[in-house]
Backbone as XML, in Angstrom:
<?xml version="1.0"?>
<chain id="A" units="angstrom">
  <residue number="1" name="UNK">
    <atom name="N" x="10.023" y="1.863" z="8.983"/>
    <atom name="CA" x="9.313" y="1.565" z="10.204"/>
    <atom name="C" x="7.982" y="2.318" z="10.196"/>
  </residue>
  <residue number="2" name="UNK">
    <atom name="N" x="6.794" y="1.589" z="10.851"/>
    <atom name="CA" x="5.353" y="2.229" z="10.774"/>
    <atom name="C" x="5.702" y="2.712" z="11.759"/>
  </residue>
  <residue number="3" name="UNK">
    <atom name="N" x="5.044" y="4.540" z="11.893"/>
    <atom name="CA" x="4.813" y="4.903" z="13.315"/>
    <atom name="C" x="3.378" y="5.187" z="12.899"/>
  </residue>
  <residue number="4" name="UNK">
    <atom name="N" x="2.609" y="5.032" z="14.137"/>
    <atom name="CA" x="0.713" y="5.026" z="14.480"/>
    <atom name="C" x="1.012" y="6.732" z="14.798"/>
  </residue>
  <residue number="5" name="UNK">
    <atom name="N" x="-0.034" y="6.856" z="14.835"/>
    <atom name="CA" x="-0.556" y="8.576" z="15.324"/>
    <atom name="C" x="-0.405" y="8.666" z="16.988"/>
  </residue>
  <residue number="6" name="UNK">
    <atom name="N" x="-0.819" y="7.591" z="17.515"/>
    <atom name="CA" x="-0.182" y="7.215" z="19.141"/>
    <atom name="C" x="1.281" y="7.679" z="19.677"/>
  </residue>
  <residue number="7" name="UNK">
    <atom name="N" x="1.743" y="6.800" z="18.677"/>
    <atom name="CA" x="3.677" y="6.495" z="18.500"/>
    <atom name="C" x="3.951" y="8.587" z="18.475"/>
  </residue>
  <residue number="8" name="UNK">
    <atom name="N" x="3.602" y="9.236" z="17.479"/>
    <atom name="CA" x="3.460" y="10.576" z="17.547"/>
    <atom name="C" x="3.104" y="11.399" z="18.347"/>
  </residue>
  <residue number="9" name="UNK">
    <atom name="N" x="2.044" y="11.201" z="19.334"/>
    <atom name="CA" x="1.386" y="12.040" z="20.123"/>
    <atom name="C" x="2.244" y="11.687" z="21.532"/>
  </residue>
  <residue number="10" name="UNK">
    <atom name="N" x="2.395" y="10.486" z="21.537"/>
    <atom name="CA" x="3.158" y="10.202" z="22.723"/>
    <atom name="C" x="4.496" y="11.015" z="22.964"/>
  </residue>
  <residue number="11" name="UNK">
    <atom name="N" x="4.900" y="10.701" z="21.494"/>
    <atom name="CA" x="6.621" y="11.298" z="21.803"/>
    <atom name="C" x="6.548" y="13.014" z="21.463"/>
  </residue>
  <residue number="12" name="UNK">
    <atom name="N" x="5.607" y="13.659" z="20.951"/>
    <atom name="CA" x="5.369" y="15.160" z="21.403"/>
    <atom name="C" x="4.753" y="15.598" z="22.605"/>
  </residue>
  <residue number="13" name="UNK">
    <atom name="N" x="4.472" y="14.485" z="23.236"/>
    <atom name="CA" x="3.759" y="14.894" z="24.835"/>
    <atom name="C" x="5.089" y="14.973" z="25.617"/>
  </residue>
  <residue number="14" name="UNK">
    <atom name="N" x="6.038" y="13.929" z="25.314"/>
    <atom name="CA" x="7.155" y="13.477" z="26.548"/>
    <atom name="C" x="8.253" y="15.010" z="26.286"/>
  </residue>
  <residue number="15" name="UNK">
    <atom name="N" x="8.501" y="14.856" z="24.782"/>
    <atom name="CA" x="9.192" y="15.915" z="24.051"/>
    <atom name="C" x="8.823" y="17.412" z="24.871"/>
  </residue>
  <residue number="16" name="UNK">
    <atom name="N" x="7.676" y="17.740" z="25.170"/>
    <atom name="CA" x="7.059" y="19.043" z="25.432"/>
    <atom name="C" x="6.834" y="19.242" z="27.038"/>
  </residue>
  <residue number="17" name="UNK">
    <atom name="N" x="6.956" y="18.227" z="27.501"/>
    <atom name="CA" x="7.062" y="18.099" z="28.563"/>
    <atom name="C" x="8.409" y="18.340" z="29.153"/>
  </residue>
  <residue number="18" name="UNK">
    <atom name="N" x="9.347" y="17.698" z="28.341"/>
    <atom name="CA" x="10.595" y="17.405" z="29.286"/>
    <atom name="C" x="11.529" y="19.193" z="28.512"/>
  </residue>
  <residue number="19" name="UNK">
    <atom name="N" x="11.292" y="19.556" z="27.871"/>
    <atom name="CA" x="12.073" y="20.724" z="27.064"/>
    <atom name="C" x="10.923" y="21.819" z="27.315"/>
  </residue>
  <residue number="20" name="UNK">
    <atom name="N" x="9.813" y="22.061" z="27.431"/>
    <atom name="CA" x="9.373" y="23.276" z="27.538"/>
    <atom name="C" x="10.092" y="24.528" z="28.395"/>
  </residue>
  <residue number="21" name="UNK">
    <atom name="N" x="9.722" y="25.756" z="28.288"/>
    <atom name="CA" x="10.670" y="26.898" z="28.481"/>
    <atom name="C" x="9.647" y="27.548" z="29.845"/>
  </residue>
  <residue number="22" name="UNK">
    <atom name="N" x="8.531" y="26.919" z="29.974"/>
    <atom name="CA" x="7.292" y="27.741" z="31.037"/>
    <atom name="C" x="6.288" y="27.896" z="30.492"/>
  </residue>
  <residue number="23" name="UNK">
    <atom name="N" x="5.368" y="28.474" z="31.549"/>
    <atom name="CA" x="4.345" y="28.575" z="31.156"/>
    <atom name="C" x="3.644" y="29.175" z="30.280"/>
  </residue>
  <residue number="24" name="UNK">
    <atom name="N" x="4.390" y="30.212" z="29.667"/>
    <atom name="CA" x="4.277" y="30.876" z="28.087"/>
    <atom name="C" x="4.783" y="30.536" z="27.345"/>
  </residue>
  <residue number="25" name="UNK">
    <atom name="N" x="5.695" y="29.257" z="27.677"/>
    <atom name="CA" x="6.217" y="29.069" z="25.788"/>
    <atom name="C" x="5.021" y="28.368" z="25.097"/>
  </residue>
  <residue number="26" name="UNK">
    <atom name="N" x="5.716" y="28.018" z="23.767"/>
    <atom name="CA" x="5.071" y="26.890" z="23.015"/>
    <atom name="C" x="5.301" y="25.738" z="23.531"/>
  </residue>
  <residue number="27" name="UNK">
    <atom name="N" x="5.973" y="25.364" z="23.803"/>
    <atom name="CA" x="5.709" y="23.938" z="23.818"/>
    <atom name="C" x="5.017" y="23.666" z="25.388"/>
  </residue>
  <residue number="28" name="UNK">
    <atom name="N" x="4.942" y="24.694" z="26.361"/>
    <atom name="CA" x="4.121" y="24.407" z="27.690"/>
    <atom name="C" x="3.172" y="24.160" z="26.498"/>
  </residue>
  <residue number="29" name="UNK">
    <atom name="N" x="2.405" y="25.160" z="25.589"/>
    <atom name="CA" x="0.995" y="25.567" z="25.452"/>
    <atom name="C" x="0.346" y="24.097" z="24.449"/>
  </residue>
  <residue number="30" name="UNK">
    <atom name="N" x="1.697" y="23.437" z="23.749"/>
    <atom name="CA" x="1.514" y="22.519" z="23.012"/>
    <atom name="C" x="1.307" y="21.627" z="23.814"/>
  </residue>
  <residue number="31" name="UNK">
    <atom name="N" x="2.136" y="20.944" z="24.876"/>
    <atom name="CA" x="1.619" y="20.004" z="25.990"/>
    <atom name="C" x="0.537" y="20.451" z="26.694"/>
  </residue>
  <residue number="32" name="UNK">
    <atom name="N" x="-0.475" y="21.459" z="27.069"/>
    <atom name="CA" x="-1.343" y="21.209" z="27.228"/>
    <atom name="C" x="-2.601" y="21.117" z="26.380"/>
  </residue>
  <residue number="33" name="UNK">
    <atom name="N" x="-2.242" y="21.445" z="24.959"/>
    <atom name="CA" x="-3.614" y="21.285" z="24.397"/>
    <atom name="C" x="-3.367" y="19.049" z="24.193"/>
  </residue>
  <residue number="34" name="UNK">
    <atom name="N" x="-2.269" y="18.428" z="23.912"/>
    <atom name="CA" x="-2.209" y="17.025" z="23.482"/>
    <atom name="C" x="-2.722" y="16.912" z="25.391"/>
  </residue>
  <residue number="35" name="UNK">
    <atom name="N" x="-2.227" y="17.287" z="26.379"/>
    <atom name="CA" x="-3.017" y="16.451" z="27.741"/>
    <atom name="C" x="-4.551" y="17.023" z="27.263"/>
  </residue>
  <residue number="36" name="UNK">
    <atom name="N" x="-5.185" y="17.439" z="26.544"/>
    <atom name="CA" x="-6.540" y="16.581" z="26.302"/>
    <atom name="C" x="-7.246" y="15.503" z="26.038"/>
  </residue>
  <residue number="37" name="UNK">
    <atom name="N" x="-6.176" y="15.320" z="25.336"/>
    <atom name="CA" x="-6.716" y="13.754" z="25.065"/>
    <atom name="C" x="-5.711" y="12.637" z="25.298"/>
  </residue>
  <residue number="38" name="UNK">
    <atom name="N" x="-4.490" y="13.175" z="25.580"/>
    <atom name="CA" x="-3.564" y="11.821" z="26.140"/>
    <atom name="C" x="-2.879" y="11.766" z="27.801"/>
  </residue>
  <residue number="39" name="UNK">
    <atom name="N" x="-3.549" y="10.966" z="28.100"/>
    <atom name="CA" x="-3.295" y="11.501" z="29.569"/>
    <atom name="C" x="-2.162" y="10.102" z="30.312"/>
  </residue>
  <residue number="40" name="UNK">
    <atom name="N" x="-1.234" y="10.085" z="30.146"/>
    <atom name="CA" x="-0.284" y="8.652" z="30.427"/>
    <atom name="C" x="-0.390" y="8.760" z="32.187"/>
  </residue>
  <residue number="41" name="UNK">
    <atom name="N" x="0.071" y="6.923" z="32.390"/>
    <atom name="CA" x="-0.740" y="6.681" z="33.638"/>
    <atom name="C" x="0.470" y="7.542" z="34.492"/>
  </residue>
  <residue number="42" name="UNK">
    <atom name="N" x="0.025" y="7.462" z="35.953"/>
    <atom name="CA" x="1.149" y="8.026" z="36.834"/>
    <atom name="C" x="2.355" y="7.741" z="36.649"/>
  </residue>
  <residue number="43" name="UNK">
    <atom name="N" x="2.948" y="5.957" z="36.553"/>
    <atom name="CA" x="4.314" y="5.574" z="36.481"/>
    <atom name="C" x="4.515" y="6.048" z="35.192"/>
  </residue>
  <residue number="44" name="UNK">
    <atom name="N" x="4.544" y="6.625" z="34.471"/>
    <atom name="CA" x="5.193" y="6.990" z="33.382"/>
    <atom name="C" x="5.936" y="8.174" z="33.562"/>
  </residue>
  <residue number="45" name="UNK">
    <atom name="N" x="7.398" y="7.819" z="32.352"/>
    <atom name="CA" x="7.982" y="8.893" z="32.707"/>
    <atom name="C" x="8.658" y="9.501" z="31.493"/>
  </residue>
  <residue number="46" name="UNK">
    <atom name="N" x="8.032" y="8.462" z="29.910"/>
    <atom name="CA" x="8.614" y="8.687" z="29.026"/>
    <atom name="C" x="8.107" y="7.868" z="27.743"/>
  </residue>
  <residue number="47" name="UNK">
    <atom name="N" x="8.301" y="8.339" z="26.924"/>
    <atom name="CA" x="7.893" y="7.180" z="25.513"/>
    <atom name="C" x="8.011" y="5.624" z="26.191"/>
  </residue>
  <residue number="48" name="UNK">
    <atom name="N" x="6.797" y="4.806" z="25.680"/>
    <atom name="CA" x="6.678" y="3.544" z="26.164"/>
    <atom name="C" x="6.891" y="2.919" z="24.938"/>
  </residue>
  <residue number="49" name="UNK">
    <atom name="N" x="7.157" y="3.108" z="23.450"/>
    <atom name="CA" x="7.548" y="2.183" z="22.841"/>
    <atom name="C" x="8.608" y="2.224" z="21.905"/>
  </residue>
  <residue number="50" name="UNK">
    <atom name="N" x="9.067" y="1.679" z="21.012"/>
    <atom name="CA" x="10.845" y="1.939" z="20.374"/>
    <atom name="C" x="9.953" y="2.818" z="19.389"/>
  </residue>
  <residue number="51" name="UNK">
    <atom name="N" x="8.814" y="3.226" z="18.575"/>
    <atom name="CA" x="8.743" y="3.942" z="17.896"/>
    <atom name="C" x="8.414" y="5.424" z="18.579"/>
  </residue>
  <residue number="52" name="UNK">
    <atom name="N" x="7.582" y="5.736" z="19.180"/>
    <atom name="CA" x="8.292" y="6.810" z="20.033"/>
    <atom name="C" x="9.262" y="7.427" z="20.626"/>
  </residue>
  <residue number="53" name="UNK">
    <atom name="N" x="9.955" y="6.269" z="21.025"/>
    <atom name="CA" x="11.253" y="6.682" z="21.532"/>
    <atom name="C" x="12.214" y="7.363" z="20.038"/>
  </residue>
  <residue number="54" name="UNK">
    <atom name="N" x="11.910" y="7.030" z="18.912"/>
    <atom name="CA" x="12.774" y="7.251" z="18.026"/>
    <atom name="C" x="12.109" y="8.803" z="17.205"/>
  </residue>
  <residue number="55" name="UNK">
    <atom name="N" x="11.180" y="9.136" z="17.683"/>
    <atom name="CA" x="10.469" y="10.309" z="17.584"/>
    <atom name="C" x="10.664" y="11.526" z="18.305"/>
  </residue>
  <residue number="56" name="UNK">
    <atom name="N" x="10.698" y="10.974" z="19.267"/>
    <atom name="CA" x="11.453" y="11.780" z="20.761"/>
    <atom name="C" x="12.833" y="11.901" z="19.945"/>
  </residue>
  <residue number="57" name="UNK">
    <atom name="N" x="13.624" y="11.118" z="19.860"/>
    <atom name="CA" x="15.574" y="11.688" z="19.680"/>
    <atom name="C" x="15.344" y="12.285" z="18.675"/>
  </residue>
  <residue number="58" name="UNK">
    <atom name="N" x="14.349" y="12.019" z="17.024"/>
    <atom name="CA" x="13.980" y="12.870" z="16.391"/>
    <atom name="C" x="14.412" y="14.764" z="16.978"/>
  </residue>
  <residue number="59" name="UNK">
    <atom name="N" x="13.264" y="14.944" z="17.534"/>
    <atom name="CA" x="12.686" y="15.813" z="17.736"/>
    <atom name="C" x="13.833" y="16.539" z="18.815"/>
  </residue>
  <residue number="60" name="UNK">
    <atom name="N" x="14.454" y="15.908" z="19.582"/>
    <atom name="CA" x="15.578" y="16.281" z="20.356"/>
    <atom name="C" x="17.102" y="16.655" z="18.949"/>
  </residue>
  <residue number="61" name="UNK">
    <atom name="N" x="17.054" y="16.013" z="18.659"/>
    <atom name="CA" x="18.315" y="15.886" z="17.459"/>
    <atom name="C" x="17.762" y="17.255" z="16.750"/>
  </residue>
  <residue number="62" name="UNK">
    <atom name="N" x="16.014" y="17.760" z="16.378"/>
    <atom name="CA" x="15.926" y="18.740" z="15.451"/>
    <atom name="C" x="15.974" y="20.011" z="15.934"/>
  </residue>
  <residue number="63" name="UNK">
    <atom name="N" x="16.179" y="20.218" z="17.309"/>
    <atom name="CA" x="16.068" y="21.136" z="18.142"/>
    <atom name="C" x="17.546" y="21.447" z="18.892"/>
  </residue>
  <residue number="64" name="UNK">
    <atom name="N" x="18.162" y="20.770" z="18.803"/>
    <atom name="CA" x="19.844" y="20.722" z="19.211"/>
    <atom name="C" x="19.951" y="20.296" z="20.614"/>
  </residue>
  <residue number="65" name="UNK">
    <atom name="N" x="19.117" y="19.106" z="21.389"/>
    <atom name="CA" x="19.285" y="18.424" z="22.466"/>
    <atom name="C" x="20.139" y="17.323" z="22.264"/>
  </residue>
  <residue number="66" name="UNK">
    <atom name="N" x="20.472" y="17.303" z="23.197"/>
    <atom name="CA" x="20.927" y="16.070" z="23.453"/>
    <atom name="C" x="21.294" y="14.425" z="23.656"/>
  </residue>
  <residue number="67" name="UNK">
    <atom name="N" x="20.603" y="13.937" z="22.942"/>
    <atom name="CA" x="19.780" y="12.564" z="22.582"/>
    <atom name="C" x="19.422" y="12.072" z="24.353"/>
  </residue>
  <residue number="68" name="UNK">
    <atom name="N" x="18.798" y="11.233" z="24.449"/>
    <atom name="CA" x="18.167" y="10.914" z="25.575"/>
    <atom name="C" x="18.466" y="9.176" z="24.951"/>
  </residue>
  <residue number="69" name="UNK">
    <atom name="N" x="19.025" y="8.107" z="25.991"/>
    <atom name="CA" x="18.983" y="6.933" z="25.462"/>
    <atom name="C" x="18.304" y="6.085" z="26.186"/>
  </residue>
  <residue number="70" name="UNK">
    <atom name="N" x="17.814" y="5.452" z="25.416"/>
    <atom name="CA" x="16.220" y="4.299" z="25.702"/>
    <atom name="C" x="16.812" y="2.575" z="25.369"/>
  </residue>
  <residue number="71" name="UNK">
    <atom name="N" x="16.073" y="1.913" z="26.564"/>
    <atom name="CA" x="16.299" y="0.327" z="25.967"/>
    <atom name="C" x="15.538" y="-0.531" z="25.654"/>
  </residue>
  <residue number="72" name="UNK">
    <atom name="N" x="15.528" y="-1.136" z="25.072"/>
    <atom name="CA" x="14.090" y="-1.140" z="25.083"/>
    <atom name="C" x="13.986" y="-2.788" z="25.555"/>
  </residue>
  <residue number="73" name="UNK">
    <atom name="N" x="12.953" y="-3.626" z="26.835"/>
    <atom name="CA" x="12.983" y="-4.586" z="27.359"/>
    <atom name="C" x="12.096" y="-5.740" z="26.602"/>
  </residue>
  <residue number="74" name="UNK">
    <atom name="N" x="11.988" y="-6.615" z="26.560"/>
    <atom name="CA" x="11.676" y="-7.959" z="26.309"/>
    <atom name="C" x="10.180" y="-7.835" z="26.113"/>
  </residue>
  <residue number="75" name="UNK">
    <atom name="N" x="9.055" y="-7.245" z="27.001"/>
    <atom name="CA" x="7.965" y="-6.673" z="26.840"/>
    <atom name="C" x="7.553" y="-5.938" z="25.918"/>
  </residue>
  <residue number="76" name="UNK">
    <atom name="N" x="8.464" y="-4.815" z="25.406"/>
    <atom name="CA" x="8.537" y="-4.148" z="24.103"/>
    <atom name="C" x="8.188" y="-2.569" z="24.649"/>
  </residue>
  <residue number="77" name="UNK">
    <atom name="N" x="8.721" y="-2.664" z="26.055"/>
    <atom name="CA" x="8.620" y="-1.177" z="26.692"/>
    <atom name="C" x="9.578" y="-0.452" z="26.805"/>
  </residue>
  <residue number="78" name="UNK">
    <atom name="N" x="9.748" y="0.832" z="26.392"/>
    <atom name="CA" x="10.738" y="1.310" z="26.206"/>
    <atom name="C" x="11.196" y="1.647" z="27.919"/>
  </residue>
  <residue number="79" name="UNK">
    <atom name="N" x="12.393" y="1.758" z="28.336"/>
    <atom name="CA" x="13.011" y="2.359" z="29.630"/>
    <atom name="C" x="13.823" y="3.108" z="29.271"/>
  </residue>
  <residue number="80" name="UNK">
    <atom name="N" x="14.157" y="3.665" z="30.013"/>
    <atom name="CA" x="15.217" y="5.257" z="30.244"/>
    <atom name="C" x="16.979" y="4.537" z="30.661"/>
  </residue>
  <residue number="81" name="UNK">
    <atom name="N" x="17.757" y="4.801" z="29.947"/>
    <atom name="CA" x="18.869" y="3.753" z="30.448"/>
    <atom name="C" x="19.677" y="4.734" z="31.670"/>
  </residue>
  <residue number="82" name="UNK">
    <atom name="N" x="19.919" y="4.163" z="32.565"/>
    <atom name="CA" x="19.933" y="4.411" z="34.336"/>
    <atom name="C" x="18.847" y="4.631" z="35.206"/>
  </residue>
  <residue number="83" name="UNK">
    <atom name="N" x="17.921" y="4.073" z="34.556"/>
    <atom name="CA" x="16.861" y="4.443" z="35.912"/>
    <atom name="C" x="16.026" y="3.007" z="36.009"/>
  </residue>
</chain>
């Protein structure tokens, strides 16, 4: 599967966002240097496409989280499954 540099930045923004430890860890300090240049619209709440999303469980799976499960709809947008 191709992932774009997008597909990447996206799913270390959501990743760093949703697991950071505060305002001194790394990964606060890593999500704010990527909100320089990626700024997702208000309704967002998570990787918007199946290759992100598979970057994200990546990155959850390499860190000992919990997988997070995604569906992905007819549009080709990823959703959060229960919400």
């Amino acid at each position: 599967m191709y992932f774009d540099r997008w597909d990447i930045v996206e799913a270390h923004y959501w990743f760093a966002s949703d697991y950071h430890g505060g305002q001194f860890s790394e990964l606060y300090s890593r999500l704010c240097r990527i909100g320089r240049y990626f700024r997702p619209g208000i309704c967002r709440c998570g990787p918007s496409s199946e290759n992100a999303c598979r970057i994200y469980n990546a990155l959850e799976e390499k860190l000992g989280h919990k997988r997070t499960h995604y569906k992905m709809l007819p549009s080709g947008e990823a959703r959060l499954i229960g919400s």
